[in-house]
N, C-alpha and C positions, 0 to 999 in steps of 0.2 A: 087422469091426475089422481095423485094419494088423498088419502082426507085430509081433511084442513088440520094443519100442525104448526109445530116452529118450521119443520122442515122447508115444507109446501110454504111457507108463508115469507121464507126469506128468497126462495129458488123463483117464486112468481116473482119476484122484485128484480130480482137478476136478470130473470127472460127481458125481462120489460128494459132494459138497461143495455143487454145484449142484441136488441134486437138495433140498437142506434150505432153499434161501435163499427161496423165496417168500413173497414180500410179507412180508419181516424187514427189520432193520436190519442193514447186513454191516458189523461191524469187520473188518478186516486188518492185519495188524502189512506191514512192508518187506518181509520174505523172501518172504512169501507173496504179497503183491501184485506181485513182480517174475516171481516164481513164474505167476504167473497172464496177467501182461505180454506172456513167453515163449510161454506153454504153450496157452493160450486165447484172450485178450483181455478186457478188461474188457469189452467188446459182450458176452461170453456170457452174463458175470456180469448184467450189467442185463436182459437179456432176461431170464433165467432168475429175477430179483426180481419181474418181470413188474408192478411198481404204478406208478401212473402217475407219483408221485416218488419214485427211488432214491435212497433213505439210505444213502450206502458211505462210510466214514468210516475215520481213521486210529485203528487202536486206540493210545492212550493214554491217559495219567493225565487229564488235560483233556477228551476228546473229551466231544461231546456225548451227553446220554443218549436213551432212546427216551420219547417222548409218550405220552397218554392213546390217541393212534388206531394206536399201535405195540405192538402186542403182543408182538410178534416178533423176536429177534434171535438171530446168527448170530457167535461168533467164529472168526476163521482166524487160529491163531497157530502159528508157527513153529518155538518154543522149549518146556520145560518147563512143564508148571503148578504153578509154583513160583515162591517168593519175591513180588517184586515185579513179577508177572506175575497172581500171584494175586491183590495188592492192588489192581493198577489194575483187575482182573476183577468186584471186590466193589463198588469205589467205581462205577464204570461202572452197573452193572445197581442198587445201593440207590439213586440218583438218577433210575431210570428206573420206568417203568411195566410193564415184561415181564411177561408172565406164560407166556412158550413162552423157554426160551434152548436153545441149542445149541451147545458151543465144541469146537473141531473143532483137532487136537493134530499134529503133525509127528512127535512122539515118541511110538515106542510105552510100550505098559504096561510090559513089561519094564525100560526105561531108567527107567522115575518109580518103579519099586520098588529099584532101584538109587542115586536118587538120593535116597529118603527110607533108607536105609541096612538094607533088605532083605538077611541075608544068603544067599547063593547059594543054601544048600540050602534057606532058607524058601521061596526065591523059586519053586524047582522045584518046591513040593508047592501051589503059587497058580498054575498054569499051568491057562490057560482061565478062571482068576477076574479080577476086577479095580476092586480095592476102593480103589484109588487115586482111580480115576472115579468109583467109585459114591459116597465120601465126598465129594466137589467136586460130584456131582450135590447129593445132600443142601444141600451150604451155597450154590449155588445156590438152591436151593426157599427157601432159609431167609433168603436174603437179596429173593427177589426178594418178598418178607412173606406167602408161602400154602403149607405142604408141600404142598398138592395141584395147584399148578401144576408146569408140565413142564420136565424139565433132561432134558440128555442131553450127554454125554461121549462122545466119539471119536476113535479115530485114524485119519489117514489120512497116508501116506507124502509131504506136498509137499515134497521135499527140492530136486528139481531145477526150474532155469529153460534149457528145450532148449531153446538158440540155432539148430540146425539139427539134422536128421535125426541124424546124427552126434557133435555135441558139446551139451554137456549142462553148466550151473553149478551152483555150490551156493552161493547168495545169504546165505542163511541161517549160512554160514559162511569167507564173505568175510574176517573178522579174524583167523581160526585161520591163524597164522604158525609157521614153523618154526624150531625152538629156535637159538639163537645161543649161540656159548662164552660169551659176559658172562653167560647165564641160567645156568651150571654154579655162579655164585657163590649167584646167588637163590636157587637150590634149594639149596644149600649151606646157606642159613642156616636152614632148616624142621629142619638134619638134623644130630643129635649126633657130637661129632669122629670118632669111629670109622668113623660110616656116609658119611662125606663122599665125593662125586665126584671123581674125576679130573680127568674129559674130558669129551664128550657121548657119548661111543663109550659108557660107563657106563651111560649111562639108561637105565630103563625104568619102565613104566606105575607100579609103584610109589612113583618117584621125582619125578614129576609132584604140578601140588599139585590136588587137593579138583575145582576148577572146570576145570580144563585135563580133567582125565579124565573127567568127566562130560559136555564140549564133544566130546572124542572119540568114547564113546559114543553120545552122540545121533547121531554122524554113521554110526559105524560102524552104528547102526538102520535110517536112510536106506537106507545102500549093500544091507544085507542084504535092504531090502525090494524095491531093484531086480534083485538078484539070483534075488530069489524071481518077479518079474514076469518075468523072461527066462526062467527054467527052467533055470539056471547051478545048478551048484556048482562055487565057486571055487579058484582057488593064487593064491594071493598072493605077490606078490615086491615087494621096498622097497627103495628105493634113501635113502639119510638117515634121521639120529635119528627125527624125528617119524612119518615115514613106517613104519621099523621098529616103534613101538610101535602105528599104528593098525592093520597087516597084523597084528600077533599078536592087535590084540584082538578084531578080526574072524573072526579064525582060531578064537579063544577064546569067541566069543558064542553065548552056551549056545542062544535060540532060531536061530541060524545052522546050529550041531550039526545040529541035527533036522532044518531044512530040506533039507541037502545029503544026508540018507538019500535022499531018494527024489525028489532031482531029476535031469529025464532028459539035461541037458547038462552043456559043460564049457567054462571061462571061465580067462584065465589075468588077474590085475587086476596093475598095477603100479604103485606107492605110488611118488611121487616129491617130493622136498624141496626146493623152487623155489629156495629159495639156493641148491643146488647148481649153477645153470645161470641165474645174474640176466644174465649179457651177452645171452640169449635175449632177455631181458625189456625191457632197457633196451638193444640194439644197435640199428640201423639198418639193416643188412644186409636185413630181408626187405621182398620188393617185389609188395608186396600192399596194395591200394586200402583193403580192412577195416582194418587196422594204424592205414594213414594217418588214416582215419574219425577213429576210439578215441583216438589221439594230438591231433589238430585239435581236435574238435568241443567242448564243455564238456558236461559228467556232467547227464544227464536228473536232475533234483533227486528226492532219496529212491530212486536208484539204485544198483547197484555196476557193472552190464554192459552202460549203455546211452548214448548219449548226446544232446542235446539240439538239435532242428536246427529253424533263423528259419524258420518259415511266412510272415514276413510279406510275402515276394515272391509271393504267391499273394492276395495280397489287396490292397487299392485304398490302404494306405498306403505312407506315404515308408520304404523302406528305409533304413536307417543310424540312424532316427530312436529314441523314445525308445519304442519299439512292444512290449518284450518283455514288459511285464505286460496287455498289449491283447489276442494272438493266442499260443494255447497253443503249444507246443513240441512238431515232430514227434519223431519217432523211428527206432529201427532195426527193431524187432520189429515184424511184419507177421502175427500168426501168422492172423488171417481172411482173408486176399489172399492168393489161389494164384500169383497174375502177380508179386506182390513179393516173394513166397514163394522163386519161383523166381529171381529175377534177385541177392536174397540170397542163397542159396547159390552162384549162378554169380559172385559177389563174392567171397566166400570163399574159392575155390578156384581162381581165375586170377591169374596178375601184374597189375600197374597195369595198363600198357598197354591188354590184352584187356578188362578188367574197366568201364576207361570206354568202352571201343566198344560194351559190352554194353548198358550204361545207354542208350547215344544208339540203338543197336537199338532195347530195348525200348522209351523214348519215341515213335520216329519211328514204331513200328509200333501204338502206343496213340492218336497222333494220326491217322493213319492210320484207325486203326478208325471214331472219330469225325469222320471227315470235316473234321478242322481243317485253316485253310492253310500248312500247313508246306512249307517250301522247304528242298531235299537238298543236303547238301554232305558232299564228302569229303573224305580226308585225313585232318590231324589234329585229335583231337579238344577242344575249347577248353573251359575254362569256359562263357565268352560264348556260346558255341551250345549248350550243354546248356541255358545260362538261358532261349533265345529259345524253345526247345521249350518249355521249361517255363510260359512267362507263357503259352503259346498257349492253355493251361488256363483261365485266369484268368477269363473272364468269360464260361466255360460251367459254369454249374452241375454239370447231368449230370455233364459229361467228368471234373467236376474230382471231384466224388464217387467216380464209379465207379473211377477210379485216385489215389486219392489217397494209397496206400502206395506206388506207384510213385513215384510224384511226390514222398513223403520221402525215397526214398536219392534220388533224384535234385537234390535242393534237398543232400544231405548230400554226393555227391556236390563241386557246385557250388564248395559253403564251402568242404570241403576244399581242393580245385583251387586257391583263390585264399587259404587263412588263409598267411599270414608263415610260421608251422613247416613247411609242405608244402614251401615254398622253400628252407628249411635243411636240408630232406632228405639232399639230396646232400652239403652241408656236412658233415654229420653223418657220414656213410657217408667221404668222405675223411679225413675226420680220424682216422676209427676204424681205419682200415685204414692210416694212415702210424703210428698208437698201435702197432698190431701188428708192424709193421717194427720201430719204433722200441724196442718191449720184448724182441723177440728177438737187436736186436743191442745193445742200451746197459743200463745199471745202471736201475733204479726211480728212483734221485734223478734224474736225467735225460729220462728221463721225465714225469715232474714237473717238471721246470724248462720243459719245451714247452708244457705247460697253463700257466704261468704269468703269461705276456703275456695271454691270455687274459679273466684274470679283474678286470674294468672295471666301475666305478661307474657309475652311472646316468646320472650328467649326461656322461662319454665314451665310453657307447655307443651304437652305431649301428643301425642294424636288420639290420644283416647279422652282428651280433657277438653271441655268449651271455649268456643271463640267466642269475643265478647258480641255478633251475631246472637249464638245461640244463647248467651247470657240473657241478651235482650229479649229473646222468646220466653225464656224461663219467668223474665220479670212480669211482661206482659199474661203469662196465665196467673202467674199469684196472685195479682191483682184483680184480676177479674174472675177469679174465684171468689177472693175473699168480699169482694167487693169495698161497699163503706164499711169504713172501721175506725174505732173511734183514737184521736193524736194523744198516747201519752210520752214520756220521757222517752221511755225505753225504745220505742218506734222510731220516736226522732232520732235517737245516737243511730240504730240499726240502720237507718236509709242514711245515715250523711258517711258510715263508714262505706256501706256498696257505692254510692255514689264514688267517693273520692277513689275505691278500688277500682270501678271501671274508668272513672277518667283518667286514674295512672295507666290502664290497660291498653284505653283508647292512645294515648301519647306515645306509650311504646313499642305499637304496631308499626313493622316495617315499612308498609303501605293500607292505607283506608281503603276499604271496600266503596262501594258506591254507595249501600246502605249509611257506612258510618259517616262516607262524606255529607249525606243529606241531612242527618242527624248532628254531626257537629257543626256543619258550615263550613268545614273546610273541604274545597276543591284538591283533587289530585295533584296539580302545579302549584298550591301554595303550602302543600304541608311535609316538613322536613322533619323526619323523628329525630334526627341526629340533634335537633336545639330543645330536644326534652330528653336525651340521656346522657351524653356525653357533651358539656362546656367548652372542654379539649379539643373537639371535632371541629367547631365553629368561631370565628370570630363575634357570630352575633350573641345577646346575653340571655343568659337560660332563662326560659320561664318558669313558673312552677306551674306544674300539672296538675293544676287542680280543678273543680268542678265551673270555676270560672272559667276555662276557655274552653268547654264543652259546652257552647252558645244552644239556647232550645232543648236544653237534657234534663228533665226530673223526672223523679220518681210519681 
């Protein structure tokens, strides 16, 4: 086996998992499956079902159940066994035929004694027991209609989706966001006038409500269990609220205690608060091919960390055409391809430049292998000649199988090179960088008044000018540049005129993005632009587009 890694440390969870699924029915909740995405491949998972037709199915309330010729099933769920997790668990299996189940837990036992309101000292004298499992085995048996058929409960650590050797996600906790001053009032309101907050500098784990700490927890389980897979005992250091309370409670995790007796290493971990550092997130500055990917491509559906790339240049239809429900959607994880294996990491870790010579390497040296008629060319490297390698795949079987992880960054590659945003690249990097001049020598209101021209309707922009999307990037780095700055006049006129410019901008979009639906509050089926531009068009009465019906939008 490798040394102890994220790698190693999510693939041992998988074996473990892999070794139950024979000829069962596998539900997977999203974290896990992306989990697996990463870490394996769904290839392992089917092989390792080994029946001639694999049942892998999304666990929910709906999914379908298992037949008279399925005995067998397998849940991989992500979260607690709890709540509405247990319902869809009951409804699932009483609709089926099971008579073997198996549901397989992210969260240890400690955290489910924890979240059923175990207190501390009971929990310490039930260590080694775990009667949490054994009571869900039971209402398994009980539901699937025979106590002598077979349940079995377990944990196994899939916290992480290791994008490379080195970096490592936690899918499964994608939503866990770091607290903002407006939540000092939320929690404010759980808490009688005495014990009220300040600030955020105030919180801690206490202070937090019910569900937030229990989301902590479970994670702080994950981390500890990777800790335990490396042979760490750690120090923690935390940079932000959020961050300070999951390093103490990590610090504080009674099975953690015991671990770090008699672990033989030493790990320094450091807890960080992504607001603190969003220009990172939303800048332009880094000039790396990965970035441009993640920013281009559109989100692999039922993903958080991947994105979705046209196959259909690899096959004998029209590109451009109405193709994307025809040919599946590649991807970026390669985890069973060593060759894409490798040319993703050397993406990861080189500038643009380097990174597309890599791609046109490795292609020219895979057509190569295969004996295709590829013609060399130097210089710089094009879209248009990454694509020519590419089709040269196309009507080789073989070629096209045996590389065909290569052949998605390289099609991901391609898109990138040629989508619209690739091209405002540099737009974006100048503007940010005269934002930076422009804040170190002029007031905020001024600053503001330079975004202002900017921000343009639909029907007078151009393709070279921002959508109110990339408006909202723009605002989000000012801001967090500049940081606190102090309210004069002049500031206040500057935000109420961008304000009222994007909510005209927002009104007059033909259709909302999904971003702008979640941001205004309006859903796709209830927003009609035509009753904020034309009167004429509708019987209903115009509204005014102003910052009031832009529900949840400040600056």
């Amino acid at each position: 086996m490798s040394a102890p890694g994220v790698l190693s440390f999510t693939q041992q969870g998988w074996e473990r998992v892999l070794a139950k699924v024979r000829r069962a029915v596998v539900y997977l909740d999203a974290a896990c499956a992306e989990s697996l995405h990463w870490g394996c491949g769904a290839a392992r998972l089917l092989d390792a079902v080994g029946a001639p037709a694999c049942h892998l199915r999304e666990f929910e309330r709906d999914a379908a159940g298992g037949g008279a010729a399925q005995p067998k099933a397998v849940f991989v769920l992500s979260g607690l066994l709890k709540g509405r997790t247990v319902d869809t668990l009951r409804d699932i299996v009483r609709r089926s035929h099971f008579q073997y189940c198996v549901v397989v837990t992210a969260v240890s036992h400690a955290v489910h004694l924890t979240a059923n309101h175990v207190p501390a000292a009971a929990a310490a004298e039930l260590e080694g027991q775990r009667p949490v499992f054994d009571q869900l085995e039971e209402k398994l048996c009980e539901w699937m209609g025979n106590l002598n058929y077979t349940a079995e409960v377990l944990h196994v650590p899939l916290l992480l989706a290791p994008a490379a050797a080195h970096l490592a996600l936690t899918p499964a906790f994608a939503s866990l966001f770091p607290l903002l001053p407006g939540d000092v009032r939320v929690l404010n309101s759980a808490r009688p006038d005495k014990r009220r907050l300040g600030s955020l500098a105030e919180v801690d784990a206490a202070a937090l409500t019910p569900e937030l700490q229990l989301q902590i927890r479970c994670l702080v389980s994950g981390l500890s269990s990777l800790c335990e897979h490396l042979g760490v005992r750690e120090e923690c250091f935390a940079v932000g609220t959020l961050s300070r309370v999951l390093a103490a409670d990590l610090a504080n995790y009674a099975p953690a205690k015991n671990r770090r007796k008699t672990a033989p290493g030493r790990a320094s971990v450091v807890f960080v608060d992504r607001t603190l550092d969003l220009t990172g997130a939303v800048g332009h500055h880094g000039d790396n091919l990965v970035e441009k990917i993640l920013a281009a491509l559109p989100q692999l559906p039922g993903h958080t960390n991947d994105v979705a790339v046209d196959m259909v240049e690899l096959t004998a239809l029209h590109a451009g055409g109405d193709c994307q429900d025809v040919v599946a959607p590649g991807c970026l994880a390669q985890a069973n391809d060593p060759a894409a294996r490798a040319l993703w990491d050397a993406l990861l870790s080189t500038r643009h430049k380097e990174a597309v010579m890599e791609v046109r390497r490795h292609l020219v040296e895979a057509a190569s292998r295969e004996n295709l008629p590829i013609k060399m060319s130097m210089g710089r490297v094009t879209a248009g000649q990454l694509t020519s390698y590419i089709q040269l795949f196309r009507n080789n079987l073989q070629a096209l199988t045996s590389h065909c992880g290569l052949l998605q960054l390289g099609l991901a590659t391609v898109q990138t090179l040629k989508h619209p945003h690739t091209a405002k690249w540099d737009n974006f990097l100048a503007f940010e960088r005269l934002l930076l001049q422009s804040i170190g020598e002029s007031a905020m209101g001024t600053v503001l008044g330079q975004l202002l021209p900017l921000v343009k309707p639909a029907s007078q922009r151009t393709q070279d000018d921002y959508s109110p999307e990339e408006l909202l990037v723009l605002l989000v780095y000012i801001y967090s540049v500049t940081g606190e700055c102090p309210a004069d006049r002049e500031l206040d006129e500057a935000e109420e005129l961008v304000k009222g410019a994007l909510a005209q901008a927002f009104c007059q979009e033909p259709e909302l993005s999904p971003l702008l639906q979640k941001i205004t509050g309006f859903p796709a089926y209830l927003y009609h632009p035509s009753q904020y531009l034309d009167p004429a068009l509708t019987s209903q009465p115009r509204r005014s587009p102003g910052p009031a019906h832009i529900r949840g939008f400040s600056l």
